[in-house]
MOPAC internal coordinates of N, CA, C and O (Angstrom, degrees):
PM7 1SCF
backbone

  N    0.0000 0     0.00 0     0.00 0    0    0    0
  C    1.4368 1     0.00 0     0.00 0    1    0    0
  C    1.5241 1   108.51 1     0.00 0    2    1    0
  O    1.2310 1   124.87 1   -55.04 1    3    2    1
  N    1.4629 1   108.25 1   124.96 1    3    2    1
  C    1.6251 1   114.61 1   177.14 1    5    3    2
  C    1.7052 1    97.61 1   -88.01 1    6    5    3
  O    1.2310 1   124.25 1   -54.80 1    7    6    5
  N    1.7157 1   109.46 1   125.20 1    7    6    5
  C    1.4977 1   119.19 1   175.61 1    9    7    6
  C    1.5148 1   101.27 1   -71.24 1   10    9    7
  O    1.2310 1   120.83 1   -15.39 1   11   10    9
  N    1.7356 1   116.03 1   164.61 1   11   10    9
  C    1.2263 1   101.07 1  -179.64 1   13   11   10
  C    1.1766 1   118.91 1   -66.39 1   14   13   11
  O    1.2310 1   123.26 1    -4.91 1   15   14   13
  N    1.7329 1   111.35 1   175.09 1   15   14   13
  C    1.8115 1   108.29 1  -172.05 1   17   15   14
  C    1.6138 1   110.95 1   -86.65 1   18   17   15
  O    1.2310 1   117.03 1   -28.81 1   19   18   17
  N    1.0681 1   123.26 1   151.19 1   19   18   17
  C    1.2365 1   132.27 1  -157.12 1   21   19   18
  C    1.7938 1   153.69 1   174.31 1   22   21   19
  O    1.2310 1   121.32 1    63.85 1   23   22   21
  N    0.9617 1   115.08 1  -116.15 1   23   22   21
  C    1.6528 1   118.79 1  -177.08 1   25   23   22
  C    1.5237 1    99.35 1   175.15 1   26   25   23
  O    1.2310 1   125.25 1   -78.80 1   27   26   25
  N    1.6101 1   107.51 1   101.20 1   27   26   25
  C    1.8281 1    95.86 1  -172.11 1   29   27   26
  C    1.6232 1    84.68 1  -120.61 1   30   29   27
  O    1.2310 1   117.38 1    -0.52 1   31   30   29
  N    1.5728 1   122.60 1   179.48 1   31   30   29
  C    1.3379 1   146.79 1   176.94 1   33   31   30
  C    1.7453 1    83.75 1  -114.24 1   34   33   31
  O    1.2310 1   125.77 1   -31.23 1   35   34   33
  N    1.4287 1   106.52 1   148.77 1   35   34   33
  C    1.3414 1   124.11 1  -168.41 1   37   35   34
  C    1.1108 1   113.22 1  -173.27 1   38   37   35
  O    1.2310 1   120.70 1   -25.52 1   39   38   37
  N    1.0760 1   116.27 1   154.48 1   39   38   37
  C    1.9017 1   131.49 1   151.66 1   41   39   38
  C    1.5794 1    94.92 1  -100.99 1   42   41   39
  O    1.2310 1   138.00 1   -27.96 1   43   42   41
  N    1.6140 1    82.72 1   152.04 1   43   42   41
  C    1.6335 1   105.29 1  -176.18 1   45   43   42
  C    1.7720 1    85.58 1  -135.60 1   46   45   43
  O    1.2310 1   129.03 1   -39.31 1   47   46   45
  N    1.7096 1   100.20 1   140.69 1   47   46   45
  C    1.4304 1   106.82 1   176.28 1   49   47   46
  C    1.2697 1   105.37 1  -129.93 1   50   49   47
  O    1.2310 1   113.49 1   -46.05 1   51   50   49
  N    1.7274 1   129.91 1   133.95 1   51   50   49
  C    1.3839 1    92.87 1   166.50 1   53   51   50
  C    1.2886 1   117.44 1  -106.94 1   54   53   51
  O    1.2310 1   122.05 1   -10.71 1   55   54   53
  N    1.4566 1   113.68 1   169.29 1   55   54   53
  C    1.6631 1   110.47 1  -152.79 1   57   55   54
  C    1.2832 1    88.45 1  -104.94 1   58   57   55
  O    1.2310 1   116.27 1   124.98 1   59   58   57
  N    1.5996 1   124.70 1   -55.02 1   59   58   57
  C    1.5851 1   134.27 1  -154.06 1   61   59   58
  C    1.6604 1   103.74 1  -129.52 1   62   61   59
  O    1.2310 1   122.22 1   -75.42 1   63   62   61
  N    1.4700 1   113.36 1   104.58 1   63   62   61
  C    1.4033 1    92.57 1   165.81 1   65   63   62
  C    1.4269 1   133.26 1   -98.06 1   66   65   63
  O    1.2310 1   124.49 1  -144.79 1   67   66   65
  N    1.0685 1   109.00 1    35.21 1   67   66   65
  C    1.6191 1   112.85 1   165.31 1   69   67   66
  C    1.2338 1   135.81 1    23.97 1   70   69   67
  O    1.2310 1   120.75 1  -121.81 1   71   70   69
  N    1.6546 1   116.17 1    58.19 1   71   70   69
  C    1.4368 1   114.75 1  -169.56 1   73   71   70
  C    0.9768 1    97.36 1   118.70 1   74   73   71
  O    1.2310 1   111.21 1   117.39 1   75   74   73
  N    1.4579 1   134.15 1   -62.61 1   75   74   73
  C    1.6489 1   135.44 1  -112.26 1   77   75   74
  C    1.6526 1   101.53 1  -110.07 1   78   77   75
  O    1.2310 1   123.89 1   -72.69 1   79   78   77
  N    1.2539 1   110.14 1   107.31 1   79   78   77
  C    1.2067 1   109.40 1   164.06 1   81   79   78
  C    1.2312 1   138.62 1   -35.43 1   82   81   79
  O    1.2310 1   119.66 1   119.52 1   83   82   81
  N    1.4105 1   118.25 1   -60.48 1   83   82   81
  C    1.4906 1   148.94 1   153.99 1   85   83   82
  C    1.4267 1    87.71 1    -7.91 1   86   85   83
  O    1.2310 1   123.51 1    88.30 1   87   86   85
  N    1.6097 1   110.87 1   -91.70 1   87   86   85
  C    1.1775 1   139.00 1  -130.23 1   89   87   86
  C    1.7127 1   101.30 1   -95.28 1   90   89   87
  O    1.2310 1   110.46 1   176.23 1   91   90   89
  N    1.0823 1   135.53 1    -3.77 1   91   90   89
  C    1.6406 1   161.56 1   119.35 1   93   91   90
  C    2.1556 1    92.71 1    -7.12 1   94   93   91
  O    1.2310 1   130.92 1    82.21 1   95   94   93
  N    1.1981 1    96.54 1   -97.79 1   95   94   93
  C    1.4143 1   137.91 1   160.30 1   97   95   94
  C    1.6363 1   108.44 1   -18.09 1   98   97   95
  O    1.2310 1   122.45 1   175.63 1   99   98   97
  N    1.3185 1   112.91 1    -4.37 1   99   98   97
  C    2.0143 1   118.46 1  -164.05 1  101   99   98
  C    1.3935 1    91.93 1  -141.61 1  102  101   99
  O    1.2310 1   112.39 1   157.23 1  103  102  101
  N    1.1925 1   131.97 1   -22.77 1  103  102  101
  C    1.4688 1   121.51 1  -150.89 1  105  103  102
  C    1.6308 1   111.00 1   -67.14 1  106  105  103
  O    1.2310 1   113.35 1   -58.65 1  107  106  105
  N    1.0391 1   130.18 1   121.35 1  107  106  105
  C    1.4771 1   143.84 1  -160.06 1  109  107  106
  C    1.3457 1   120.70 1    69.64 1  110  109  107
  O    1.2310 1   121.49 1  -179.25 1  111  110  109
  N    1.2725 1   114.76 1     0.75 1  111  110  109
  C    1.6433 1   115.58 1   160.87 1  113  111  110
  C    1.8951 1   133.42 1   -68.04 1  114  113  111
  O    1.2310 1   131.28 1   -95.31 1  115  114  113
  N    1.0636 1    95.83 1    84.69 1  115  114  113
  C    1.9225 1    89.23 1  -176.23 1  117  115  114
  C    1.3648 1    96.70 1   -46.93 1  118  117  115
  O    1.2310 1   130.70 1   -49.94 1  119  118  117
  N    1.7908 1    96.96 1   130.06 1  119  118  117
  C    1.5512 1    97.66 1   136.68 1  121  119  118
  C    1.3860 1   122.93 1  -152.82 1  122  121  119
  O    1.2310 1   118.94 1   -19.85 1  123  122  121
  N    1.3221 1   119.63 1   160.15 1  123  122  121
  C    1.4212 1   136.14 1  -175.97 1  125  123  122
  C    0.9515 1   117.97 1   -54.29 1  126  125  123
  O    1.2310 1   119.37 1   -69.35 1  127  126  125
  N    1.6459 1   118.81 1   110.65 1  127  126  125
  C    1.3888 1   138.68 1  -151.23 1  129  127  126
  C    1.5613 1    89.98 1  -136.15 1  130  129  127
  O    1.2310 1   126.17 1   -39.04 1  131  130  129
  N    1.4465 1   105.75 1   140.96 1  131  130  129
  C    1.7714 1   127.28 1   155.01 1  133  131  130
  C    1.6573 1   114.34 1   -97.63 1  134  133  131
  O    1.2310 1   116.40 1   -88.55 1  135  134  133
  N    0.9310 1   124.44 1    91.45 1  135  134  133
  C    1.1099 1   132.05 1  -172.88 1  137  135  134
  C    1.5023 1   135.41 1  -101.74 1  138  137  135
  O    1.2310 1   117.81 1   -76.71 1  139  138  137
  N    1.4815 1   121.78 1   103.29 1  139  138  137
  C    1.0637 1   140.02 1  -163.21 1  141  139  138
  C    1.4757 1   125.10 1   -82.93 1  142  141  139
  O    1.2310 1   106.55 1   -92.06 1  143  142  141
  N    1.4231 1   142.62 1    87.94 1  143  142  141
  C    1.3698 1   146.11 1  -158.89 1  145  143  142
  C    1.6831 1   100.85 1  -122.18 1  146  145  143
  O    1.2310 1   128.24 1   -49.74 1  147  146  145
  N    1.7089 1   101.75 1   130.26 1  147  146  145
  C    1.1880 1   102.93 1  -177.49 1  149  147  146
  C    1.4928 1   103.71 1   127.48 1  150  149  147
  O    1.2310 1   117.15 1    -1.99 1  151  150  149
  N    1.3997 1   123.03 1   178.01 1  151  150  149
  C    1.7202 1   139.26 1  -168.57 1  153  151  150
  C    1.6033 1    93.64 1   -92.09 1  154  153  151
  O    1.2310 1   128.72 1   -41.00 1  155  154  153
  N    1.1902 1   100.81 1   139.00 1  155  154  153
  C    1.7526 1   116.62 1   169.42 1  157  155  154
  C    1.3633 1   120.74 1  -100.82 1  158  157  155
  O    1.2310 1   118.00 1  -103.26 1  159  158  157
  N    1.4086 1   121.42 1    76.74 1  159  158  157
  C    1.1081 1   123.61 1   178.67 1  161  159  158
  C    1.2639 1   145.53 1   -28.69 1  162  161  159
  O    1.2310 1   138.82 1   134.20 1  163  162  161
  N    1.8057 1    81.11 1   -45.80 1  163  162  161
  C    1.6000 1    99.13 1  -161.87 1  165  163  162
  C    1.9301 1    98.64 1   -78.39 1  166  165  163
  O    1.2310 1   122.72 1   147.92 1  167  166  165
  N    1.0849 1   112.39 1   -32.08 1  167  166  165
  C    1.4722 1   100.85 1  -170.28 1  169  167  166
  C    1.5447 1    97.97 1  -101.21 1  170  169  167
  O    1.2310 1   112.24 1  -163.84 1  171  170  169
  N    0.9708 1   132.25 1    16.16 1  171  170  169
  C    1.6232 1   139.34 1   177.02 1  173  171  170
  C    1.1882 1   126.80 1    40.46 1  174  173  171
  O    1.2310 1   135.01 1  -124.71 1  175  174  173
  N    2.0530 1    88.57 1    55.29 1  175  174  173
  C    1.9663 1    92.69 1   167.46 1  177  175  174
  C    1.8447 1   108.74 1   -78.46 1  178  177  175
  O    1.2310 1   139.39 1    -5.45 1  179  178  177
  N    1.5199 1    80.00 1   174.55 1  179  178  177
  C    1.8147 1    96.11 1   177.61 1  181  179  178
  C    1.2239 1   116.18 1  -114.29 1  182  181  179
  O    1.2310 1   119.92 1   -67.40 1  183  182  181
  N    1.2020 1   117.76 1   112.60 1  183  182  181
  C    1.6622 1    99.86 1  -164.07 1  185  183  182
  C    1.6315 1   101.53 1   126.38 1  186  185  183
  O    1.2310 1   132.28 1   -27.87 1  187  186  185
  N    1.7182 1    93.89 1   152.13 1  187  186  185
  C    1.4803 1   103.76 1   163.72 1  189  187  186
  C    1.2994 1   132.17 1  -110.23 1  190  189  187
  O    1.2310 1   120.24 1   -61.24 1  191  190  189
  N    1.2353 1   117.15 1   118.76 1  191  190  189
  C    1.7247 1   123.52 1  -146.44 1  193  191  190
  C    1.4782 1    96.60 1  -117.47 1  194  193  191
  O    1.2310 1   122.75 1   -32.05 1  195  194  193
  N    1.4929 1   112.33 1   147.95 1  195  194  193
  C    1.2987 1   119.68 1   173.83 1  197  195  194
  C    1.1713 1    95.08 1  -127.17 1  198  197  195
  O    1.2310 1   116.35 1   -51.83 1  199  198  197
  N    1.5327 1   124.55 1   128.17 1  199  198  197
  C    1.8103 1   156.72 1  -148.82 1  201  199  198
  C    1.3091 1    78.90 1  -119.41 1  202  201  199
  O    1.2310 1   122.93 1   -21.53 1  203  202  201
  N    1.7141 1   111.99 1   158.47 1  203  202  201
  C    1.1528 1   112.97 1   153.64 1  205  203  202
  C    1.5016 1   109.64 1  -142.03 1  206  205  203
  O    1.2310 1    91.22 1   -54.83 1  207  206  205
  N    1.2624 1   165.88 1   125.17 1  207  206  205
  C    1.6490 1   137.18 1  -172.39 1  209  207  206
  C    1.6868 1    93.49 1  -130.52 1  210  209  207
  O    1.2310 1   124.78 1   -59.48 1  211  210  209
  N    1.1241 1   108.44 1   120.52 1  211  210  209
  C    1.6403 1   136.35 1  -165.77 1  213  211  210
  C    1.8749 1    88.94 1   -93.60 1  214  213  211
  O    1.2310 1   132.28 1   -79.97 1  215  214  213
  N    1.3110 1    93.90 1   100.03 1  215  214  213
  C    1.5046 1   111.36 1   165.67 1  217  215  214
  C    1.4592 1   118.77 1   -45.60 1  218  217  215
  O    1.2310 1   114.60 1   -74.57 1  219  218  217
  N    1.2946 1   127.83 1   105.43 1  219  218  217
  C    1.4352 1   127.81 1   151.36 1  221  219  218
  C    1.3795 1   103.46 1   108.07 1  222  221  219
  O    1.2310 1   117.52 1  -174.98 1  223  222  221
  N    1.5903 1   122.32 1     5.02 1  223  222  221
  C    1.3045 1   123.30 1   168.07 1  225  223  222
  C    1.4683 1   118.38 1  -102.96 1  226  225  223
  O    1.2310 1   121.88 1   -60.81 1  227  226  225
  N    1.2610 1   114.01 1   119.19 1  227  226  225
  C    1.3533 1   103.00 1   165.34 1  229  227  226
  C    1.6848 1   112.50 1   -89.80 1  230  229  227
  O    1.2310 1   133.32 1   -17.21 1  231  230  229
  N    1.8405 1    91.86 1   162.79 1  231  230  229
  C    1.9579 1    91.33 1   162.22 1  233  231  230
  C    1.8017 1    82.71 1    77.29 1  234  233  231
  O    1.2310 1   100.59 1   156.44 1  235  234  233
  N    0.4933 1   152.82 1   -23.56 1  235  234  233
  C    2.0139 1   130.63 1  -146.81 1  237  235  234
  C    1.5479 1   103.90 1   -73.73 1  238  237  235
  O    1.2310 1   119.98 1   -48.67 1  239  238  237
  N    1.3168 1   117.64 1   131.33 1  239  238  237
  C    1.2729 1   114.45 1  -159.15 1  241  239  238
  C    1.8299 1    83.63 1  -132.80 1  242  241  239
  O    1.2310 1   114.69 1   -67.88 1  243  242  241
  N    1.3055 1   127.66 1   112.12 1  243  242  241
  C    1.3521 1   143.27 1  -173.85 1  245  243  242
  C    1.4626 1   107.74 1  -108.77 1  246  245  243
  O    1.2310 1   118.46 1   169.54 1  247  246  245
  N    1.4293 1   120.53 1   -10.46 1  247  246  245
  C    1.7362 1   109.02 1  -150.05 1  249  247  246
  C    1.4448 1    95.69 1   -78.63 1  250  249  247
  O    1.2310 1   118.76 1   -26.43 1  251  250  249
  N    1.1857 1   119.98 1   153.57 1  251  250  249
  C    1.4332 1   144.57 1  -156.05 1  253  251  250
  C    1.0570 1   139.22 1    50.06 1  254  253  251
  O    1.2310 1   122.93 1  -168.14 1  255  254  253
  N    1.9943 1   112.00 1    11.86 1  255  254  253
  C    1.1098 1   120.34 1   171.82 1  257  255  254
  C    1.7301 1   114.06 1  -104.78 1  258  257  255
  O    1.2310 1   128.01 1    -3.92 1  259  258  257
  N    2.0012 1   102.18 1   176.08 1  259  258  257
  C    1.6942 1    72.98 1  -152.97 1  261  259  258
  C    1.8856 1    93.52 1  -112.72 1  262  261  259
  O    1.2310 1   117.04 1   -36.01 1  263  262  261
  N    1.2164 1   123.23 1   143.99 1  263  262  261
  C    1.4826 1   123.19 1  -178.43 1  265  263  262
  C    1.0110 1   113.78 1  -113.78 1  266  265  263
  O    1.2310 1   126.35 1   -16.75 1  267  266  265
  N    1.2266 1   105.40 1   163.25 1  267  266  265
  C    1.9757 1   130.47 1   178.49 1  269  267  266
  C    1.6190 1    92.92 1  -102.68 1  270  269  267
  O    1.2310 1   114.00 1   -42.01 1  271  270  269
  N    1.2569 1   128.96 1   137.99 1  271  270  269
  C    1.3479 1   145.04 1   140.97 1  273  271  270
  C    1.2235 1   120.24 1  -119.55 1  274  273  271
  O    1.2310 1   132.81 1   -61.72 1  275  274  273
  N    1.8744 1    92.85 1   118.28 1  275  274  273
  C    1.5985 1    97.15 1   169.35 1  277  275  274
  C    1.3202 1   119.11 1  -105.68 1  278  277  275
  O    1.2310 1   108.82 1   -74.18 1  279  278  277
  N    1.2807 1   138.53 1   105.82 1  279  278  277
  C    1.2483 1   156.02 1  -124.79 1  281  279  278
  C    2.3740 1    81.68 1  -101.07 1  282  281  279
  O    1.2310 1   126.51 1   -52.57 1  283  282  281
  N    1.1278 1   105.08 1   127.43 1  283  282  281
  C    1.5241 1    89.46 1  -173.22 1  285  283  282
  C    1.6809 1    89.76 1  -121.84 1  286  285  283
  O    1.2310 1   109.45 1   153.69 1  287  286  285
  N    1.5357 1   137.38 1   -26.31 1  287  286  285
  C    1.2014 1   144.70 1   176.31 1  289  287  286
  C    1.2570 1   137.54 1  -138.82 1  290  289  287
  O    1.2310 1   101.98 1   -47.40 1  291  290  289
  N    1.1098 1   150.54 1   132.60 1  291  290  289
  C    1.2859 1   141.19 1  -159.24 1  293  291  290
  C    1.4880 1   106.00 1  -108.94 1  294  293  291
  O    1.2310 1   106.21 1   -67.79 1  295  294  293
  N    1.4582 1   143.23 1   112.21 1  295  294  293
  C    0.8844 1   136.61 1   178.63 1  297  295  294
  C    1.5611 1   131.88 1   -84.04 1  298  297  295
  O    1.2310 1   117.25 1   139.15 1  299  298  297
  N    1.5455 1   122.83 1   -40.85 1  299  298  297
  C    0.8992 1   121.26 1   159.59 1  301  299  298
  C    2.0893 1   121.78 1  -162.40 1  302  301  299
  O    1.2310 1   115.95 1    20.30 1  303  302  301
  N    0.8218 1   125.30 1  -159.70 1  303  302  301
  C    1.4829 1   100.14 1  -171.55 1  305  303  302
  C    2.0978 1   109.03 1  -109.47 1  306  305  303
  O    1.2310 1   114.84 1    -1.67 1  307  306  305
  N    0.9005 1   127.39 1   178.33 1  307  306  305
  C    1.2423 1   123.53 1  -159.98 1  309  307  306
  C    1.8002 1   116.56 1   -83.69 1  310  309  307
  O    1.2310 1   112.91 1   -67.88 1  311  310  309
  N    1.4365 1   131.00 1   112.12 1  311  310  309
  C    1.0418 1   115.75 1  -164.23 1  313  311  310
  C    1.6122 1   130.57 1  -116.18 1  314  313  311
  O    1.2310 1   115.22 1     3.02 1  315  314  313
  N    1.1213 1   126.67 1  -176.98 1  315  314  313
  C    1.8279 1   116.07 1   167.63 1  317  315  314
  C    1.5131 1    89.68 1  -107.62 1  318  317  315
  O    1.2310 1   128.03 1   -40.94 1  319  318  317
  N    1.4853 1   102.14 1   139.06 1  319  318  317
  C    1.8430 1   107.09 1  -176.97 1  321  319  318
  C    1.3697 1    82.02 1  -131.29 1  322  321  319
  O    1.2310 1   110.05 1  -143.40 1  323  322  321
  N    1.1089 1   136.29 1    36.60 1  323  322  321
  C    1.4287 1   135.65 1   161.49 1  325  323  322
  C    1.5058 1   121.02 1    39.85 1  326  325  323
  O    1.2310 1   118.03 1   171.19 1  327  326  325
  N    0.9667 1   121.36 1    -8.81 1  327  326  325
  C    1.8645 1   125.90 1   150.67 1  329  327  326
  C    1.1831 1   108.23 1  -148.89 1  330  329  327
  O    1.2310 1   125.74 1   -22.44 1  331  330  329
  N    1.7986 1   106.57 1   157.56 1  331  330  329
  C    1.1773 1   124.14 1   169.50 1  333  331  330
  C    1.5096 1   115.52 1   -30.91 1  334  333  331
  O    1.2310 1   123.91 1   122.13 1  335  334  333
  N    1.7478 1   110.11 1   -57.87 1  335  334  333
  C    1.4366 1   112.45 1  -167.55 1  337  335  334
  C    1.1798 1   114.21 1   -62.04 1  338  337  335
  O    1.2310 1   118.11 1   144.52 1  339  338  337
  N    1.5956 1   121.21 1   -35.48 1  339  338  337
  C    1.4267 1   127.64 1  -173.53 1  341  339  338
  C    1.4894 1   109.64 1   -57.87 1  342  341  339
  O    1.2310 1   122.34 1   140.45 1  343  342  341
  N    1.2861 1   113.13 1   -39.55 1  343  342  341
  C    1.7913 1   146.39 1  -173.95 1  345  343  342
  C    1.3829 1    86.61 1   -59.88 1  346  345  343
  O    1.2310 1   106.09 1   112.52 1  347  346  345
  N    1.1720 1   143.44 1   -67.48 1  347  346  345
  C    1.6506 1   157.55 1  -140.85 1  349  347  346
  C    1.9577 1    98.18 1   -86.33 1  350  349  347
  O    1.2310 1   126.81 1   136.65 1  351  350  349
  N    1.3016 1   104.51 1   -43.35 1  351  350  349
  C    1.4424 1   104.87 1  -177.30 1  353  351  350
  C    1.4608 1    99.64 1   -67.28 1  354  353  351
  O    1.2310 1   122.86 1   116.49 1  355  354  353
  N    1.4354 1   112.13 1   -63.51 1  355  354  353
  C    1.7374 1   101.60 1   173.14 1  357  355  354
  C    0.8605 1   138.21 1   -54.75 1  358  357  355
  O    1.2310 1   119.49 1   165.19 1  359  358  357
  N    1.4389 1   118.59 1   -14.81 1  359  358  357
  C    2.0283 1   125.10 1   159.80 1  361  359  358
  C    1.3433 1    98.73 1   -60.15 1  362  361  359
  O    1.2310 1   116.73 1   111.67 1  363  362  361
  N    0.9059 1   123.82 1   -68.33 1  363  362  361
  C    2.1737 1   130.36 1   174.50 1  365  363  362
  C    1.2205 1    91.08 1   -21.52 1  366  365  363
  O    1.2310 1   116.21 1    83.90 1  367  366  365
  N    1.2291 1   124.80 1   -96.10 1  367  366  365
  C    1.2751 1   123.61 1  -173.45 1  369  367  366
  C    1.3641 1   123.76 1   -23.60 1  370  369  367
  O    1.2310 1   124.70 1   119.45 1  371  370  369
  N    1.4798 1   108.59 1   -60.55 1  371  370  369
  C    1.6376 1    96.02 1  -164.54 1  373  371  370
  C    1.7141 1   116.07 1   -79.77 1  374  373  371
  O    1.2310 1   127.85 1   168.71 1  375  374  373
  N    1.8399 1   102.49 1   -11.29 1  375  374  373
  C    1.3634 1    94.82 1   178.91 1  377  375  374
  C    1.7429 1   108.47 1   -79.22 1  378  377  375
  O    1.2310 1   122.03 1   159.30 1  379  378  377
  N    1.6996 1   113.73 1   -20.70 1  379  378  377
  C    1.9094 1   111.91 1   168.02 1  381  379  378
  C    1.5183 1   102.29 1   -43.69 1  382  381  379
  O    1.2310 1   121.39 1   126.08 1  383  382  381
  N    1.6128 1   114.94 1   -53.92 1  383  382  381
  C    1.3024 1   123.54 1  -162.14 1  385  383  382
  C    1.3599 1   101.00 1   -52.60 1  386  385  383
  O    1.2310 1   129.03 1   109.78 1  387  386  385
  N    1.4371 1   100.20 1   -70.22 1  387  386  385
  C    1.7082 1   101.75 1  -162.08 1  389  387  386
  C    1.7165 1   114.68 1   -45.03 1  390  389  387
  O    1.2310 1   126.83 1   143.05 1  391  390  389
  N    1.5994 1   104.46 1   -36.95 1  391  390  389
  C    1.4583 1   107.15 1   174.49 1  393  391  390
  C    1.3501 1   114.82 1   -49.28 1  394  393  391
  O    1.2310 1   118.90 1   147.74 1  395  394  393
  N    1.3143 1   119.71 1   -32.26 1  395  394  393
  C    2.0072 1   123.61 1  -173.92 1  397  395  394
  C    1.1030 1    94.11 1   -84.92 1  398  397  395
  O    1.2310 1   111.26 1   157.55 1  399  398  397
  N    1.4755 1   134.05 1   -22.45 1  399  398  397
  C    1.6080 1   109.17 1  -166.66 1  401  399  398
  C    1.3465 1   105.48 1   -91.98 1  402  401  399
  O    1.2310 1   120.99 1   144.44 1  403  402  401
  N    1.1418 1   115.71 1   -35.56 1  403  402  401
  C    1.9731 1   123.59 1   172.36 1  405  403  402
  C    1.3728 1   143.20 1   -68.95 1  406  405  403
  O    1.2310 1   135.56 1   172.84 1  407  406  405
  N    1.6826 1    87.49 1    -7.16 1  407  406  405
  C    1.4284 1   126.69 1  -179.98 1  409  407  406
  C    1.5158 1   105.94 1    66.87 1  410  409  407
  O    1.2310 1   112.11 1  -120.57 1  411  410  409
  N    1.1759 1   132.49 1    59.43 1  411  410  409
  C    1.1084 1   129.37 1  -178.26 1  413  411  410
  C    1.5352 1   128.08 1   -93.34 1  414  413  411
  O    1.2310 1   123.10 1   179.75 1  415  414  413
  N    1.5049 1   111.66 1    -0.25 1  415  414  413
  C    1.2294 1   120.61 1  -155.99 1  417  415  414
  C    1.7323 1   105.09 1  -124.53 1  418  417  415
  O    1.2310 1   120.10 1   180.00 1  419  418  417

Protein backbone atom coordinates (compact mmCIF):
# COMPACT_ATOMS: atom_id res chain seq x y z
CA UNK A 1 0.00 0.00 0.00
CA UNK A 2 1.32 3.48 -1.24
CA UNK A 3 0.51 6.09 1.93
CA UNK A 4 -0.82 9.29 0.68
CA UNK A 5 1.67 11.59 -1.28
CA UNK A 6 3.20 14.08 0.74
CA UNK A 7 5.44 15.49 3.71
CA UNK A 8 5.01 13.15 6.89
CA UNK A 9 7.12 13.42 10.44
CA UNK A 10 8.50 9.87 11.03
CA UNK A 11 11.00 7.59 12.46
CA UNK A 12 13.17 5.84 10.12
CA UNK A 13 14.80 2.49 11.43
CA UNK A 14 17.22 0.62 9.70
CA UNK A 15 16.52 -3.00 9.59
CA UNK A 16 19.38 -4.38 7.08
CA UNK A 17 22.42 -2.55 6.27
CA UNK A 18 23.65 -4.23 3.38
CA UNK A 19 27.25 -3.57 2.93
CA UNK A 20 27.16 -0.30 4.56
CA UNK A 21 29.18 0.39 7.30
CA UNK A 22 27.59 3.64 8.23
CA UNK A 23 24.37 2.11 8.42
CA UNK A 24 25.78 -1.35 10.21
CA UNK A 25 26.34 1.18 13.18
CA UNK A 26 22.16 2.41 13.12
CA UNK A 27 20.56 -0.84 12.78
CA UNK A 28 17.56 -0.76 15.26
CA UNK A 29 18.07 2.77 16.19
CA UNK A 30 14.83 5.02 15.52
CA UNK A 31 15.42 8.17 14.24
CA UNK A 32 13.63 11.34 13.40
CA UNK A 33 13.14 11.55 9.86
CA UNK A 34 11.12 14.27 7.57
CA UNK A 35 9.97 12.30 5.04
CA UNK A 36 9.01 13.12 1.62
CA UNK A 37 6.71 10.59 -0.60
CA UNK A 38 5.45 11.48 -3.90
CA UNK A 39 6.75 13.41 -7.44
CA UNK A 40 9.08 16.47 -7.01
CA UNK A 41 7.88 18.99 -9.02
CA UNK A 42 9.81 21.64 -8.27
CA UNK A 43 13.14 20.13 -9.45
CA UNK A 44 11.38 17.96 -12.20
CA UNK A 45 11.91 14.36 -11.19
CA UNK A 46 10.04 11.45 -12.95
CA UNK A 47 8.88 9.10 -10.80
CA UNK A 48 7.72 8.54 -7.30
CA UNK A 49 10.44 8.93 -4.78
CA UNK A 50 10.43 8.50 -1.13
CA UNK A 51 13.08 11.27 0.55
CA UNK A 52 13.87 10.74 3.87
CA UNK A 53 16.09 13.60 6.00
CA UNK A 54 17.08 12.04 9.47
CA UNK A 55 16.86 14.96 11.90
CA UNK A 56 20.02 16.02 13.68
CA UNK A 57 22.42 13.86 11.70
CA UNK A 58 24.83 15.13 9.65
CA UNK A 59 27.05 13.20 6.82
CA UNK A 60 24.52 10.01 7.16
CA UNK A 61 25.07 8.06 4.23
CA UNK A 62 22.12 5.12 4.21
CA UNK A 63 22.13 4.27 0.38
CA UNK A 64 21.84 0.62 -0.06
CA UNK A 65 20.64 -0.11 3.18
CA UNK A 66 17.17 -1.27 3.83
CA UNK A 67 14.57 0.85 6.30
CA UNK A 68 11.37 0.72 8.20
CA UNK A 69 9.33 4.03 8.07
CA UNK A 70 6.84 4.77 10.44
CA UNK A 71 5.04 7.55 8.97
CA UNK A 72 3.42 9.06 12.51
CA UNK A 73 1.88 12.48 10.67
CA UNK A 74 1.13 13.81 7.52
CA UNK A 75 1.87 17.33 7.12
CA UNK A 76 0.90 18.54 3.96
CA UNK A 77 0.55 17.36 0.26
CA UNK A 78 3.38 17.54 -2.43
CA UNK A 79 4.00 20.86 -4.21
CA UNK A 80 5.71 23.13 -7.17
CA UNK A 81 7.31 26.14 -5.08
CA UNK A 82 8.64 27.31 -8.29
CA UNK A 83 12.42 27.54 -7.26
CA UNK A 84 14.90 25.65 -5.67
CA UNK A 85 15.13 28.37 -2.85
CA UNK A 86 11.43 28.52 -2.33
CA UNK A 87 11.72 24.43 -2.20
CA UNK A 88 14.63 24.89 0.58
CA UNK A 89 12.49 27.44 2.68
CA UNK A 90 9.73 24.78 2.84
CA UNK A 91 12.12 21.96 3.89
CA UNK A 92 12.88 24.51 7.05
CA UNK A 93 9.61 24.49 7.71
CA UNK A 94 8.53 21.09 7.61
CA UNK A 95 11.67 19.78 9.35
CA UNK A 96 10.54 22.79 12.60
CA UNK A 97 7.24 20.88 12.16
CA UNK A 98 8.35 17.46 12.21
CA UNK A 99 10.57 18.43 15.29
CA UNK A 100 7.03 19.43 17.32
CA UNK A 101 5.38 16.42 16.24
CA UNK A 102 8.17 13.87 17.57
CA UNK A 103 8.73 15.87 20.42
CA UNK A 104 12.08 16.66 19.72
CA UNK A 105 12.55 19.96 21.16
Amino acid sequence: MIPRHGVFAAWMTVVDARDNAAAAALVGEPMATAVSLGFNYTVGSVGLRVEGFAIDRSGLDLYGAEVALDLVQWRRPMLDFGSVEALIDALHGDVAWCRDVLHLD
